[in-house]
C-alpha positions in Angstrom: 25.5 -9.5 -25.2 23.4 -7.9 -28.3 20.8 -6.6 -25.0 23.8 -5.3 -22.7 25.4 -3.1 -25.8 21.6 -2.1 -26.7 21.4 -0.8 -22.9 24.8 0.6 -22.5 23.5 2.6 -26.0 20.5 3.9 -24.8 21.9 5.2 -21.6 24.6 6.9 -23.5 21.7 8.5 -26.0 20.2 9.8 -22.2 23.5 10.9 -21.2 24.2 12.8 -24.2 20.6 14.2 -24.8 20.3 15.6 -21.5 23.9 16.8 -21.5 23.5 18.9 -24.7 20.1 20.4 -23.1 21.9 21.7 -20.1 24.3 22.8 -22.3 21.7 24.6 -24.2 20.2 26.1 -21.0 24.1 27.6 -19.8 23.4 25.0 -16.4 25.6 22.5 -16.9 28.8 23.9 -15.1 26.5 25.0 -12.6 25.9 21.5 -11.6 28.5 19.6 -9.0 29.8 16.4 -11.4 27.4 14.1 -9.5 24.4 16.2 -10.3 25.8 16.8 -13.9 25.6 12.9 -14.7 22.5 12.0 -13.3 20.2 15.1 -13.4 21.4 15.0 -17.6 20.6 11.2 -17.3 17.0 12.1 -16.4 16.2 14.7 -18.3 17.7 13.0 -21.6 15.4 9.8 -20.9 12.5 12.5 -20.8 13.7 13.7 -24.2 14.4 10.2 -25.6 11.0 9.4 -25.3 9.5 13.1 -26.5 11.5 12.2 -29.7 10.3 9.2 -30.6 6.7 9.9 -30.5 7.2 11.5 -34.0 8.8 8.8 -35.9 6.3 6.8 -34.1 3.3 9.0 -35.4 4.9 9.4 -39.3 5.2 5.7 -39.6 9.0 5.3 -39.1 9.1 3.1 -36.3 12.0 1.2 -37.5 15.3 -0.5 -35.8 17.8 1.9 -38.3 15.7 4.7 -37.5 15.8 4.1 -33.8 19.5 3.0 -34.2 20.3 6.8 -35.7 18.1 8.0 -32.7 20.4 6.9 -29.9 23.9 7.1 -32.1 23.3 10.7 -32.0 21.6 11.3 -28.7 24.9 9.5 -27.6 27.6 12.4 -29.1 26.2 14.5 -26.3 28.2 12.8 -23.4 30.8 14.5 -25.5 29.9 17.6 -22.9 30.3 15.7 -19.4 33.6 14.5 -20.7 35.1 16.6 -18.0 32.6 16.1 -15.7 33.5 12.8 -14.3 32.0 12.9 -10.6 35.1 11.8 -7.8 34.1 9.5 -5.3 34.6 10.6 -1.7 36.6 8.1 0.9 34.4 5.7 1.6 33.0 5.6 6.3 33.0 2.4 7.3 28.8 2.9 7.6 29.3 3.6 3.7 30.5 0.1 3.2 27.1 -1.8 4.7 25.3 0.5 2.9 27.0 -0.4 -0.5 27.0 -3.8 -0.1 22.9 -3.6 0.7 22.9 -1.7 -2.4 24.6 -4.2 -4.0 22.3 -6.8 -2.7 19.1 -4.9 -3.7 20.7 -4.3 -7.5 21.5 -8.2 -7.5 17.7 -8.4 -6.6 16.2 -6.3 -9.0 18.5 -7.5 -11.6 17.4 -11.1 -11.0 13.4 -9.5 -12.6 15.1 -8.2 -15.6 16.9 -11.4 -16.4 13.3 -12.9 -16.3 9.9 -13.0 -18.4 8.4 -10.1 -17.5 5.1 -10.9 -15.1 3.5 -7.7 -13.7 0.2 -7.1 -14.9 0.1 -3.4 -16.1 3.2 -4.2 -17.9 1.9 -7.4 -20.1 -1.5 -5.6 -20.3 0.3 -2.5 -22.3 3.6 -0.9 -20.5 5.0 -3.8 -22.5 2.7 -4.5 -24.9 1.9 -1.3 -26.7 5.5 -0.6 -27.3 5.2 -4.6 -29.0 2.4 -3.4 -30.6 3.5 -0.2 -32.4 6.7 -1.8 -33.4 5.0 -4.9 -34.9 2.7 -1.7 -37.1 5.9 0.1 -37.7 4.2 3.3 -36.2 2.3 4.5 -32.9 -1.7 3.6 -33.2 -4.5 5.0 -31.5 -5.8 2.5 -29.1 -9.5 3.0 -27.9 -9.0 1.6 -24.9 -9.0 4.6 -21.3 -6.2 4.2 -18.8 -4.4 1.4 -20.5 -4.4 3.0 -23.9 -5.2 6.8 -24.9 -3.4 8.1 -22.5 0.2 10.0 -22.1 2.9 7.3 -23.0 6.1 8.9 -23.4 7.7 6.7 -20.7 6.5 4.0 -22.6 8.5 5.3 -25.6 11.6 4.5 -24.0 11.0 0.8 -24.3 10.6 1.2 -28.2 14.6 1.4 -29.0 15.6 -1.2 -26.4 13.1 -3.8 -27.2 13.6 -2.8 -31.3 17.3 -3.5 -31.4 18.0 -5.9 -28.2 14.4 -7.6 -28.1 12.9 -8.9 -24.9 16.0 -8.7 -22.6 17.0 -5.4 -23.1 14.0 -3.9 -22.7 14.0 -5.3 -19.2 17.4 -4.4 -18.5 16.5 -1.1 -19.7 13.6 -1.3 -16.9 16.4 -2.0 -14.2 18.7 0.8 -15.6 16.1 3.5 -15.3 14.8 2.2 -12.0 18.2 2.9 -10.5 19.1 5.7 -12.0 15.9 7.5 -9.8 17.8 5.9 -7.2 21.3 7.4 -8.3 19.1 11.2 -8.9 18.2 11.0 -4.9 21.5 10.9 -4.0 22.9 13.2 -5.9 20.7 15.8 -4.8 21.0 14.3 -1.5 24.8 14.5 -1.6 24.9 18.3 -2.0 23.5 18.7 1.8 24.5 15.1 3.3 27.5 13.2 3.6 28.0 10.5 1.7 26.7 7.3 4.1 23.6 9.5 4.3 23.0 10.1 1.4 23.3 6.1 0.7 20.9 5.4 3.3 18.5 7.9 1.6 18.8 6.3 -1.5 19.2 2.9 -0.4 15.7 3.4 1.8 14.0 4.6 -1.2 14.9 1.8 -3.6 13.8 -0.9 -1.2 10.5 1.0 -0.2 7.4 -1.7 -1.3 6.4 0.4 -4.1 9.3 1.3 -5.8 10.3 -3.3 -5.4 6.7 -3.7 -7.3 7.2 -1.1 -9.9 10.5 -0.2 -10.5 11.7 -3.3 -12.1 8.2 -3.6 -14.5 7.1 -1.4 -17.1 5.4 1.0 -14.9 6.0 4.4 -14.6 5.9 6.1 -11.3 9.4 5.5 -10.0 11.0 6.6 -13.7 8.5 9.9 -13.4 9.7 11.0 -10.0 13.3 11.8 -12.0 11.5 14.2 -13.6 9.8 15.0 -10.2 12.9 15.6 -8.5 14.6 17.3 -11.5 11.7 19.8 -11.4 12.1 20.4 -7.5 15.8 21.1 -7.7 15.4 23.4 -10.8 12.2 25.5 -9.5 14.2 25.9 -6.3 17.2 27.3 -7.9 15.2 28.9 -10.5 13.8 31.4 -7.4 17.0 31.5 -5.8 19.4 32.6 -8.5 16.4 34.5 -10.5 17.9 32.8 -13.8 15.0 32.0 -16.7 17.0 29.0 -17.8 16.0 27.3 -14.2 12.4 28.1 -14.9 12.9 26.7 -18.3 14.7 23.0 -17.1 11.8 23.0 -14.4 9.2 23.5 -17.1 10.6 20.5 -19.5 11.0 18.3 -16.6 7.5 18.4 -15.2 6.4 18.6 -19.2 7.7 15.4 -19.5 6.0 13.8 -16.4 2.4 15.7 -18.4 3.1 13.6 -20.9 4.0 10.1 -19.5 0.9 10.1 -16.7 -2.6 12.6 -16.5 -1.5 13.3 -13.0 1.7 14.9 -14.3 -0.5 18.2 -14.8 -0.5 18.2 -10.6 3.0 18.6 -11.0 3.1 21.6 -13.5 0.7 23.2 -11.5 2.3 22.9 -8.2 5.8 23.9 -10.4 3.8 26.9 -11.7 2.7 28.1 -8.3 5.8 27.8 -7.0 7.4 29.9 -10.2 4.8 32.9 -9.2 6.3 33.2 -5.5 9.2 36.0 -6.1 9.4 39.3 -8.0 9.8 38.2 -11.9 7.0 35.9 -11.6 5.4 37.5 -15.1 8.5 36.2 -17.3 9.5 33.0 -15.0 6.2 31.9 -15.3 6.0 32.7 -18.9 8.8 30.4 -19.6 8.2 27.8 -17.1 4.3 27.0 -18.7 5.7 27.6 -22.2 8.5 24.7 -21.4 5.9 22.6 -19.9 3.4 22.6 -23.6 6.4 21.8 -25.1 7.9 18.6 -23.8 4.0 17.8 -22.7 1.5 18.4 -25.5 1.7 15.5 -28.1 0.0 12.6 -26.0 -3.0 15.4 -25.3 -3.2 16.5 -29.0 -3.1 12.9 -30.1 -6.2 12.3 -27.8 -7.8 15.3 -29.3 -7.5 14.5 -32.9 -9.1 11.4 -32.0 -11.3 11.6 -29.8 -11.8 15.2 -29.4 -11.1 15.2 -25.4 -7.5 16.1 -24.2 -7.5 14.2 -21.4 -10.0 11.4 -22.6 -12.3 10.4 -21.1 -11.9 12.7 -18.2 -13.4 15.4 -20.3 -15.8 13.8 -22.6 -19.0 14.9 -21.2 -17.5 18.3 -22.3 -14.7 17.5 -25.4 -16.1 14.1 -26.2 -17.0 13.4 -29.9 -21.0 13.2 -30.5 -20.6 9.9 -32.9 -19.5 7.4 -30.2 -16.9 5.8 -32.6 -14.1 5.3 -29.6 -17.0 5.8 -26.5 -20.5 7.1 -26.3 -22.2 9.0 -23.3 -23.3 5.6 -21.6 -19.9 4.3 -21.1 -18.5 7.7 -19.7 -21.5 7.7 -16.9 -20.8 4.1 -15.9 -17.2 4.6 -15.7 -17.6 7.7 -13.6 -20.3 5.4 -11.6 -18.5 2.5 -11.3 -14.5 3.5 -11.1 -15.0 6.4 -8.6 -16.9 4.1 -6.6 -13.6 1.0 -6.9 -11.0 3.5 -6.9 -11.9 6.2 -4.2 -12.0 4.7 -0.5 -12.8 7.6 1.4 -14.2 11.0 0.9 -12.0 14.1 -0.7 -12.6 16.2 2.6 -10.4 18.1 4.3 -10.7 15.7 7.5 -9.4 12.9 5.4 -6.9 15.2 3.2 -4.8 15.4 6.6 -5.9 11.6 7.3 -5.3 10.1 4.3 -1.3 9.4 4.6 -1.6 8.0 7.7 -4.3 5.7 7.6 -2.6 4.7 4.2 0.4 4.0 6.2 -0.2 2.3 9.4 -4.1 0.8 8.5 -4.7 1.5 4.9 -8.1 0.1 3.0 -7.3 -2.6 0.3 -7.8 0.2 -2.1 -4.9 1.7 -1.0 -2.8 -1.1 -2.1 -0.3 0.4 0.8 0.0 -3.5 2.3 2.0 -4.6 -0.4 2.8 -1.3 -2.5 3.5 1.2 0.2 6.1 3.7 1.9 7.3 1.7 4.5 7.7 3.7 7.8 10.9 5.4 7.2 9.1 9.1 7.1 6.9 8.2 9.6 10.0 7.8 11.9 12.0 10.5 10.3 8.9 13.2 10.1 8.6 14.4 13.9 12.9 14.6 13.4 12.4 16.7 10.8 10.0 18.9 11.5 11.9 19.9 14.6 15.3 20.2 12.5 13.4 22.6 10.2 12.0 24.9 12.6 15.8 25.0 14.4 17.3 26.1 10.8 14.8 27.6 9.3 16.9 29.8 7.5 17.8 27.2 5.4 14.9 24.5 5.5 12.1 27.3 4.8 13.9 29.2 2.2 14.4 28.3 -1.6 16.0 26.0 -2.5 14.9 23.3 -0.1 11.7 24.7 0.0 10.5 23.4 -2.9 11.3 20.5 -2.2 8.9 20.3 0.4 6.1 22.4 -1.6 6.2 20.4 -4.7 5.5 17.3 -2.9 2.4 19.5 -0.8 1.2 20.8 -3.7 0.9 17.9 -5.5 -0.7 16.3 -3.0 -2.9 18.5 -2.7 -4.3 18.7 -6.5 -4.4 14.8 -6.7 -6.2 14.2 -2.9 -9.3 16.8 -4.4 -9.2 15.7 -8.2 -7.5 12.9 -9.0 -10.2 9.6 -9.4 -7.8 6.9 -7.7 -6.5 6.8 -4.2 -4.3 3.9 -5.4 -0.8 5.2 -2.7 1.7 4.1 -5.0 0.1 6.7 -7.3 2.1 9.4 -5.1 5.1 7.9 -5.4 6.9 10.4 -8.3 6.3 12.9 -5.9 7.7 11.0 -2.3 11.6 11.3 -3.4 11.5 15.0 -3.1 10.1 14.8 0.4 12.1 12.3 1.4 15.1 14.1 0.8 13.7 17.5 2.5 12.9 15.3 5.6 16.1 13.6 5.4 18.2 16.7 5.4 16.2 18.1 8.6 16.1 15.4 10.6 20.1 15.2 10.2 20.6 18.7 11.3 18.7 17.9 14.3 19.6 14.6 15.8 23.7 15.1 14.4 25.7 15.5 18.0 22.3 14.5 20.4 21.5 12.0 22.2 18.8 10.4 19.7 21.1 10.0 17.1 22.3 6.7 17.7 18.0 5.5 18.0 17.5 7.3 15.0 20.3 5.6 12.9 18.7 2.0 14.7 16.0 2.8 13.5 16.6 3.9 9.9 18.9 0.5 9.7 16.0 -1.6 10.9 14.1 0.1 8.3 16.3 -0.8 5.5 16.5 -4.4 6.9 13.0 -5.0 6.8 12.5 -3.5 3.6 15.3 -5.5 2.5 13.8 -8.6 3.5 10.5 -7.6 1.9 12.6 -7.3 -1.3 14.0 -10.8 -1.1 11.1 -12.5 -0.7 8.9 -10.1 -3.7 12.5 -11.7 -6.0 12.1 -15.4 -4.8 10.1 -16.3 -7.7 12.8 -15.1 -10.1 15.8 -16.2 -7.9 14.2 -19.3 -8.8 13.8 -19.3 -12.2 17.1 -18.1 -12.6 18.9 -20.7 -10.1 16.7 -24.1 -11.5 17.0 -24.1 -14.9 12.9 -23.6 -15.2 11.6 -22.9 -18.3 9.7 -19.8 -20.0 7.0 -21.2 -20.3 6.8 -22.6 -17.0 7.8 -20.2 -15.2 5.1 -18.1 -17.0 2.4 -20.2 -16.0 3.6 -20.3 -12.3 3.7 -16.4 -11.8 1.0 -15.2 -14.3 -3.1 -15.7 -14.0 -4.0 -18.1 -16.6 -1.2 -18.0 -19.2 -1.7 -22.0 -19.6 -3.9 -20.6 -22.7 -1.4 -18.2 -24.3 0.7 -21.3 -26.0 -2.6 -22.8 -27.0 -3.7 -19.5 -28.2 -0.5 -18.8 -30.3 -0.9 -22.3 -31.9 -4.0 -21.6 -32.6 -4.3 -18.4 -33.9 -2.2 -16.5 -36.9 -2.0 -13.3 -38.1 -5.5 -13.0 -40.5 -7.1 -13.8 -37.2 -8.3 -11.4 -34.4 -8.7 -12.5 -31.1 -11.3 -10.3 -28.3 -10.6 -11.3 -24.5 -10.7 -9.4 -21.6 -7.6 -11.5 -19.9 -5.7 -8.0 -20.0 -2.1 -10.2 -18.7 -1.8 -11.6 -21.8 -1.7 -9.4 -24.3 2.5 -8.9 -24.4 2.6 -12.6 -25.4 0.0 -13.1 -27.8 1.9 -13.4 -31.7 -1.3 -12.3 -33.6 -3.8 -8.8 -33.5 -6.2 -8.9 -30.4 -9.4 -6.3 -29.5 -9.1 -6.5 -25.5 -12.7 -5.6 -24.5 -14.9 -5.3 -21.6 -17.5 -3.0 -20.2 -15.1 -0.5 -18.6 -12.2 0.4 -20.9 -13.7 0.5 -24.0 -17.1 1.1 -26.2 -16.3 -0.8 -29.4 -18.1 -3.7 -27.9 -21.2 -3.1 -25.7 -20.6 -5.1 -22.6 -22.8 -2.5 -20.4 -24.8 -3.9 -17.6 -28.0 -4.8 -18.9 -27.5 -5.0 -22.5 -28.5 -8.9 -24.0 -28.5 -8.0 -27.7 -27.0 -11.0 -29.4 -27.6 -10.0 -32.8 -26.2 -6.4 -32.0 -22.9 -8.1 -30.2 -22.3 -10.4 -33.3 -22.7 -7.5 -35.6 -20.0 -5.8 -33.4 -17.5 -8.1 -33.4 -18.0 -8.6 -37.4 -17.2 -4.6 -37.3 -14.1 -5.1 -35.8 -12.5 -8.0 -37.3 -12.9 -10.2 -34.6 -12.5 -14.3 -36.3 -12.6 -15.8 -32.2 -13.1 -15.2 -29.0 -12.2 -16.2 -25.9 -15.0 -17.5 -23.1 -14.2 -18.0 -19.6 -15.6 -19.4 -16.3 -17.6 -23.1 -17.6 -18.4 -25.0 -20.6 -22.0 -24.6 -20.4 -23.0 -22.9 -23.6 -26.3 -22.0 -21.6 -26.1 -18.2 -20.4 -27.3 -17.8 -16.6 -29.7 -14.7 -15.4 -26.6 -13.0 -12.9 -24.3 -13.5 -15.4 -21.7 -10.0 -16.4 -23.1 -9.0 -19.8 -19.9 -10.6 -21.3 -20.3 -14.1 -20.1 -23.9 -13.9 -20.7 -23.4 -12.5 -24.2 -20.7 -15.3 -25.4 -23.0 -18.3 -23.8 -26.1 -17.2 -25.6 -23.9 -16.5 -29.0 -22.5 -19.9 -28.1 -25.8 -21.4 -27.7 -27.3 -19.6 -30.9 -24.5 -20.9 -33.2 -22.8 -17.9 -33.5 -19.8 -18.9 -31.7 -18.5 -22.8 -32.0 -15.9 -23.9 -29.3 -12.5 -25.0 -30.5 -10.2 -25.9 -27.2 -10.6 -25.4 -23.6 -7.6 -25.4 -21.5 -7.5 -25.3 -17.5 -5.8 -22.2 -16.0 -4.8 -21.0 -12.6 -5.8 -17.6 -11.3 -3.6 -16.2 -8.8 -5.1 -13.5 -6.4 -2.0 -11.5 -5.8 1.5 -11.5 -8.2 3.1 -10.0 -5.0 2.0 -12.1 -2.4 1.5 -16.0 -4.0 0.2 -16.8 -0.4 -3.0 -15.0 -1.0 -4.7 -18.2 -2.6 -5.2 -19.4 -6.0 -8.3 -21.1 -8.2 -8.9 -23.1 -11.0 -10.9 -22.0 -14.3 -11.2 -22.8 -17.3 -10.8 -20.4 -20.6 -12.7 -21.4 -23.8 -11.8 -20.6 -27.2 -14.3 -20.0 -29.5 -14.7 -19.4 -33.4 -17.2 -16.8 -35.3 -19.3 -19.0 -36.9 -21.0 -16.4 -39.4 -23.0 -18.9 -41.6 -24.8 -20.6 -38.7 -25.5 -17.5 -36.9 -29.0 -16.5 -37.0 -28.7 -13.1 -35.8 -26.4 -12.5 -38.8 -28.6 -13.9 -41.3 -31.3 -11.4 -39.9 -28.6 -8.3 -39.9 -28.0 -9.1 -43.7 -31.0 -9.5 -45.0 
């Protein structure tokens, strides 16, 4: 009950925060009732989580500090008051539409009632918001992508997880997942009736990637709220000519800057878009001053450490000289070694028109667009709405529904020639804005022809299958819920290797420091950890190559670290191809620098999304720093 109140708090603080900034901005009674509610909803979680980076940074990361935080974001709902949206008679297509709903919300509801399991989330959507709160105040983690980076989704979690612990954090996950949904159809609502407007938003929520991500810690579906805020407001910012637009578009895509790098794709595909009409000099002016704002503390954070905005991405540049968080080594191999994982095909203009269809019907494994896709709703829907566009142009190429279509392009664009991942779901803040345009024209087209009735087939097969791709991505936590299973079981089931994490937590107190590079278990461990290995960080040299002992024990002694954890076999004795980490703990093992304390057996599981994929046994080693029978200490004292 303490989890359900915590929610039903936060999303009042959300409410109220992005009420009283529409309020600010003389928009609010611009807005139809709908729109009111939900674009306030995702602006105010954009604002939530801009506030409490600065608590966060000054050291007051604390539950009566976070309590006063959403108490008064709350008052604000004080302004939709009268504002209460009025629900239209309900088609009888409307009713199959909310019950799938329904069944898709009793889905995703069914992951927030368990452990949380994805990956990204345990390694630190999750666990850097466990993290700061256990230090009472936002660290700098030296660690790129999963660490210094933009985290003011992340920031959201901090309240819930502070005053309603585990559960309402992952309630708060759910909440926020749907209410992208709920944003889509709003918008959608303004041009479509209301049982297309459901199937809009009911297609989106059951698309592959928004099932993988929307009910875990990651970001992409809660980003594209401020996507779609920023569409609608740059659209109505050039058709009414009013500043205040310019300014909502400019916090909205200054709050997806500072949740993910590629949010500065959006503000330049906003700003673009601000420069198209006469007043560009003063829209623009606003728009980019809006956008430092509500984006620049995750990018001056970076700098006052590190000295790179965007670390690493400018290091060779920004970088610090002293190699304290990285050094020039580790910024070439991870430009050597992630372009070459992360970037499938050439950035070419051959495969910047190819790319979203081979990522749709025959995508590399890169992609992840098996598993984490779009489904094929726009590629049924595109040749529709393309026609439908060209028949009403007047409205389809004119502002305001042109921006939804350019915002979309534009990013696109940016992130195809400059982004380093091609990972689809990566485009996924960006998709609900399109989907709505192509939505809207293919409705104008096939409404009153022949095709309609194929079209609506084919959108309803579409939901079906998506639907039953949904179902079977919940089994695992229908299961849990329905047997009785426990935590820890359950844990060990869905999550690579966790067998080690209760042996771990036994183990292991709070004067200890644990390094691994297991990067799923870092939300559960109950005592400080270094997570190292030769990509994400440069505390610890794990470069190919390196077999410095002495210079690896000296290293860990710099840091803290009391143990370690080994993988792969109990052989102390390190092996030629061995990865410089396994090579480095065997031979510290072997010197008598490192003396083993359990082993445990673990699972691996090759996909969390598809348990069919196949499975292995290993075996993960803890180990102790042994400094007085180390001889490569002895020689770094003397």
């Amino acid at each position: 009950m303490t989890a359900v109140l915590v929610v039903g708090l936060q999303a009042l603080c959300c409410l109220g925060l992005g009420a009283a900034l529409l309020r600010a901005l003389g928009v609010l009674e611009d807005l139809k009732p709908g729109q009111a509610w939900a674009v306030a909803f995702a602006l105010g979680s954009g604002l939530l989580g801009w506030l409490v980076f600065f608590p966060g940074v000054a050291g007051y990361l604390a539950p009566p500090v976070l309590a006063v935080l959403l108490a008064g974001g709350g008052a604000g709902v004080a302004f939709l008051r009268r504002r209460l949206p009025r629900p239209a008679a309900p088609e009888g297509m409307t009713w199959v539409l909310v019950a799938v709903a329904v069944a898709a919300a009793g889905l995703d509801l069914s992951e927030a009632l368990s452990p949380p399991g994805d990956t990204d989330s345990l390694a630190y959507h999750f666990a850097l918001p466990k993290m700061f709160l256990g230090q009472g105040r936002i660290e700098f983690v030296p660690r790129i992508i999963s660490g210094a980076s933009p985290l003011l989704v992340q920031m959201t979690y901090i309240p819930a997880l502070a005053l309603g612990g585990e559960r309402a954090m992952t309630l708060w996950t759910f909440i926020s997942g749907w209410a992208a949904g709920g944003l889509l159809y709003a918008l959608a609502r303004d041009r479509l009736g209301p049982a297309w407007s459901l199937a809009v938003a009911v297609v989106f929520l059951t698309l592959p990637a928004v099932v993988y991500g929307a009910g875990s810690g990651q970001n992409e579906v809660r980003t594209g709220m401020f996507v779609m805020v920023a569409a609608f407001a740059a659209g109505r910012a050039l058709e009414t000519r009013r500043v205040s637009y310019a300014v909502l578009a400019g916090l909205a895509a200054g709050f997806f800057v500072a949740s993910k790098y590629p949010g500065l794709f959006l503000a330049l595909a906003g700003g673009l878009i601000m420069l198209a009409r006469p007043g560009w000099l003063r829209r623009g002016a606003v728009y980019s001053a809006a956008v430092l704002a509500a984006g620049f503390q995750w990018y001056a954070w970076n700098a006052i450490h590190t000295g790179d905005l965007v670390f690493p991405m400018l290091f060779e540049w920004l970088g610090r000289p002293d190699g304290s968080y990285w050094t020039a080594e580790h910024q070439a191999a991870f430009r050597r070694t992630f372009a070459s994982v992360e970037l499938a095909v050439p950035q070419t203009l051959y495969w910047y028109v190819a790319y979203p269809f081979k990522a749709t019907f025959d995508g590399f494994p890169v992609f992840e667009s098996s598993i984490t896709g779009f489904g094929p709703y726009l590629a049924i829907a595109l040749p529709f709405a393309l026609a439908g566009a060209w028949r009403e142009r007047r409205e389809f190429l004119v502002w305001p529904m042109l921006s939804q279509l350019l915002v979309p392009l534009l990013y696109y664009t940016f992130w195809f020639s400059f982004a380093s991942s091609q990972r689809v779901r990566h485009l996924l803040p960006v998709l609900p804005p399109l989907l709505l345009w192509a939505s809207v024209a293919a409705n104008r087209f096939v409404r009153g022809r022949f095709v309609a009735r194929p079209f609506v087939a084919a959108v309803a097969v579409v939901i079906a299958i998506q639907l039953g791709g949904h179902l079977f991505f919940s089994l695992k936590f229908l299961k849990y819920l329905a047997s009785g299973e426990s935590r820890e079981a359950f844990l060990v089931r869905t999550v690579s290797g966790f067998a080690v994490v209760p042996t771990l937590n036994a183990r292991l107190t709070q004067n200890d420091r644990l390094m691994l590079s297991d990067r799923q278990y870092l939300y559960y461990l109950a005592f400080p950890y270094l997570l190292a290995n030769q990509h994400n960080q440069a505390q610890i040299n794990f470069l190919p190559g390196v077999r410095d002992v002495g210079a690896f024990m000296r290293q860990l002694g710099a840091q803290g670290i009391t143990h370690v954890l080994g993988f792969g076999d109990a052989s102390p004795a390190p092996k030629d191809d061995d990865p410089t980490i396994v090579w480095l703990v065997r031979a510290a093992w072997q010197d008598g620098c490192l003396e083993p304390l359990a082993s445990v057996p673990v699972t691996i599981y090759k996909s969390r999304t598809m348990p069919v994929a196949g499975q292995y046994r290993s075996l993960r080693i803890l180990l102790a720093v042994t400094e007085k029978t180390c001889p490569h200490l002895a020689v770094g004292k003397s």
